[in-house]
C-alpha positions as CSV (number, residue, x, y, z in Angstrom):
1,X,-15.0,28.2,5.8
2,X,-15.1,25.2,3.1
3,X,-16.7,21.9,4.7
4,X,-14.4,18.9,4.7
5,X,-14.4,16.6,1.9
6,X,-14.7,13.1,3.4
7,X,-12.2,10.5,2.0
8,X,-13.1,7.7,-0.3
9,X,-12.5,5.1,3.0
10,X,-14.4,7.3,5.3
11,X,-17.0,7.1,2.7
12,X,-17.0,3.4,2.5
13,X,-18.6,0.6,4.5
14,X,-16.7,-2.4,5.5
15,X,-18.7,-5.7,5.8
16,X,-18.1,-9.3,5.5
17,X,-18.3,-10.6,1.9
18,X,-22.2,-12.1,1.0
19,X,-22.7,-14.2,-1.6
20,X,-25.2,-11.7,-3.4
21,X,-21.6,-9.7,-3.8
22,X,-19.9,-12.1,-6.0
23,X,-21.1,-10.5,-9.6
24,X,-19.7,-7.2,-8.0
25,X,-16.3,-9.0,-6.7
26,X,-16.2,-10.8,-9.8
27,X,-16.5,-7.4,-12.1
28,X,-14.0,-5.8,-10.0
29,X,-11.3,-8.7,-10.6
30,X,-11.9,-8.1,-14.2
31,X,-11.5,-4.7,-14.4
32,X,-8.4,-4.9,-12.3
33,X,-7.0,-8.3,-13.4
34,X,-8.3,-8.8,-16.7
35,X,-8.5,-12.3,-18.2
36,X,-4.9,-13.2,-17.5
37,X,-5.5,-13.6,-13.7
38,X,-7.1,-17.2,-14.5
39,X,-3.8,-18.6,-15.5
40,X,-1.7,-17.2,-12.1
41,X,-0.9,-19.6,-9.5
42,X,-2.6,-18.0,-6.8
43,X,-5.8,-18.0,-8.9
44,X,-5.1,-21.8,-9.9
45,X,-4.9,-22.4,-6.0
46,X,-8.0,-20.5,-4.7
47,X,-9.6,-22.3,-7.7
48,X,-12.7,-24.4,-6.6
49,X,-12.0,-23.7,-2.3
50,X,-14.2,-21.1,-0.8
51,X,-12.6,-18.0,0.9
52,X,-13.1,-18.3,4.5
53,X,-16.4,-15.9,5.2
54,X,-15.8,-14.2,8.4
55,X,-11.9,-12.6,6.7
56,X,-12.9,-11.9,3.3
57,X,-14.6,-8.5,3.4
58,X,-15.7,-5.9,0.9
59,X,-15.6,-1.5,0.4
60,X,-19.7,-0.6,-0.3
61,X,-19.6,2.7,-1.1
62,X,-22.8,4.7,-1.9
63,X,-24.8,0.9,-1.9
64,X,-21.8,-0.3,-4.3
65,X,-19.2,-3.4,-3.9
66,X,-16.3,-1.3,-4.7
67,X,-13.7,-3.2,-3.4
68,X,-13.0,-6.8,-1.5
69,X,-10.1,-8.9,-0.3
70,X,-10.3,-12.6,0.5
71,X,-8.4,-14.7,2.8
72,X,-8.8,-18.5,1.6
73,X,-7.3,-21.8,3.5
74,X,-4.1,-23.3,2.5
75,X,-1.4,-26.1,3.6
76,X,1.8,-25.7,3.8
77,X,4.0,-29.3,3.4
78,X,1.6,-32.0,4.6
79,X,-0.3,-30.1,7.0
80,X,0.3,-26.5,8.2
81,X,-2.4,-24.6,7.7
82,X,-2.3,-20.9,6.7
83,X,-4.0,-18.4,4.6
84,X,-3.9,-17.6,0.8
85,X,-4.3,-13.7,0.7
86,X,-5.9,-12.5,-2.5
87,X,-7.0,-10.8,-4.5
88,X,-7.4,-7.6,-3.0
89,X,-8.9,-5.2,-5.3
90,X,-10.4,-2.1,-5.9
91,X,-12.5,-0.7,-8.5
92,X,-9.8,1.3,-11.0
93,X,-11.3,4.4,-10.2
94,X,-11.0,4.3,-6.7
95,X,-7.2,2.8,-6.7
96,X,-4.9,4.7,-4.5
97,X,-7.7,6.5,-2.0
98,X,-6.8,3.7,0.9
99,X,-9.5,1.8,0.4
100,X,-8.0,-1.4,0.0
101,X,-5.2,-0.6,2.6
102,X,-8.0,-0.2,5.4
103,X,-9.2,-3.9,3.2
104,X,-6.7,-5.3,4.6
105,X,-6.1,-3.9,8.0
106,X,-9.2,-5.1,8.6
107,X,-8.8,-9.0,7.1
108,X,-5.8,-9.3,8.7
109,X,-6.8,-8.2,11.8
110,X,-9.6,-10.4,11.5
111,X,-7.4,-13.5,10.7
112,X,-5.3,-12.9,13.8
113,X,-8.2,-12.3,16.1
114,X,-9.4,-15.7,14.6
115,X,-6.0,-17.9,15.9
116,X,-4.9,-18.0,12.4
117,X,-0.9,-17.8,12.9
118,X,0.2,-17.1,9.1
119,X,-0.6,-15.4,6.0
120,X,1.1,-15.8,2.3
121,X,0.4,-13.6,-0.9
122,X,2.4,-13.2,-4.1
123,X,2.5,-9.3,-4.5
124,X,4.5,-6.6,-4.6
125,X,6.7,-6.0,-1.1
126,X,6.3,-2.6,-1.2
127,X,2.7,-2.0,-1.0
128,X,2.0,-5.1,1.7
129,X,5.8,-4.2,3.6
130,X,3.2,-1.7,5.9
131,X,1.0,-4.7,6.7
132,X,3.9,-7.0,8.3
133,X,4.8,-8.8,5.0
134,X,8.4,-9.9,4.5
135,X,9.9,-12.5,1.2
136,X,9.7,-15.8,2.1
137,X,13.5,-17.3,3.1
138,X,14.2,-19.2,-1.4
139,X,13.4,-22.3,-0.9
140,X,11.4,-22.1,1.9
141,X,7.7,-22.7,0.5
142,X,6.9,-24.4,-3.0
143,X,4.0,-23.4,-5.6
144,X,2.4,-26.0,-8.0
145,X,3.3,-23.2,-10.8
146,X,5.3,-20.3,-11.2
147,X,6.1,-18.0,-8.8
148,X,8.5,-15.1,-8.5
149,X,11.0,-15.9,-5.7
150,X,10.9,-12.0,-5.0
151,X,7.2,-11.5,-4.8
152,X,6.4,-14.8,-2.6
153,X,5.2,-12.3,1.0
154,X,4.9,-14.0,4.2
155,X,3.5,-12.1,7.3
156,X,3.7,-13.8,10.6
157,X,0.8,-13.5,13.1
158,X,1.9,-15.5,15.1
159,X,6.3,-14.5,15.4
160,X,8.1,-17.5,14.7
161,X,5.7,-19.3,12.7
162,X,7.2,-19.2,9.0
163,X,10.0,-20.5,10.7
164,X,8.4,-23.9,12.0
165,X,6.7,-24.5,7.9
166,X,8.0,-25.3,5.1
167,X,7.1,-27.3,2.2
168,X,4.8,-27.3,-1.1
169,X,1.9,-24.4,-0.9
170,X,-1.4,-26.4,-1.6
171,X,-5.3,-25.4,-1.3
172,X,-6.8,-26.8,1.8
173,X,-9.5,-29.1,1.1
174,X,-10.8,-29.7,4.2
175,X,-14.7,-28.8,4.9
176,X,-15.0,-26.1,6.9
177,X,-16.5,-26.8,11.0
């Protein structure tokens, strides 16, 4: 009888993100995103705001950061907050194993647990479809940079809530209580 092969996520612990992980996050993102990320507008919009600790999580496998996802505080208009999803990422070895599906599972579950009522993400629809992400209605939220209209993802967690924002998409400043 051959003994089971454990998957890559059942190999994988997931934890809240410390700050002794961001060198590993930080390789990751390179390897995945290369250079060019710094010019996106999500980047340009997490710039300088901290991700919120208790949603953005990472994949240790084996003692190793291997993957993370990161939720971080937005505004929508003049003041409806939400969250910036992003990036998710996983080391390019270890890319289509369901590691960072079960990512972000977890973050979003996390997120709604929290009273947080909406998430945005520029990504492909596809991949996040699964996770409760729809496109956002043209027109209905504004980047301070370019955006493609058909990659701008919404999911609602609270129903009705994209419905009730609207406006330009800007980091949220605030402190954190």
């Amino acid at each position: 009888m051959l003994a089971a092969v454990p998957s890559a996520v059942s190999a994988c612990v997931f934890r809240r993100e410390a700050p002794a992980d961001a060198a590993a996050i930080e390789a990751i993102h390179e390897a995945t995103f290369g250079p060019g990320r710094f010019a996106r507008t999500a980047f340009r919009l997490r710039e300088g705001v901290a991700s919120v600790a208790a949603l953005s999580l990472v994949a240790e496998r084996q003692g190793q950061v291997v993957g993370s996802v990161r939720l971080t505080p937005i505004l929508i208009g003049e003041t409806a907050p939400a969250l910036l999803l992003g990036p998710l990422a996983v080391l390019p070895e270890l890319k289509s194993q369901g590691i960072g599906k079960a990512l972000m599972r977890r973050s979003i579950d996390l997120a709604r647990q929290d009273g947080h009522r909406l998430i945005v993400l520029v990504g492909d629809l596809p991949y996040y479809w699964p996770f409760g992400f729809r496109t956002v209605p043209p027109g209905k939220l504004g980047f301070p940079g370019p955006v493609d209209p058909a990659r701008l993802l919404a999911a609602e967690l609270v129903p009705g809530t994209l419905a009730s924002v609207g406006g330009m998409v800007r980091a949220d400043r605030t402190p954190a209580a």
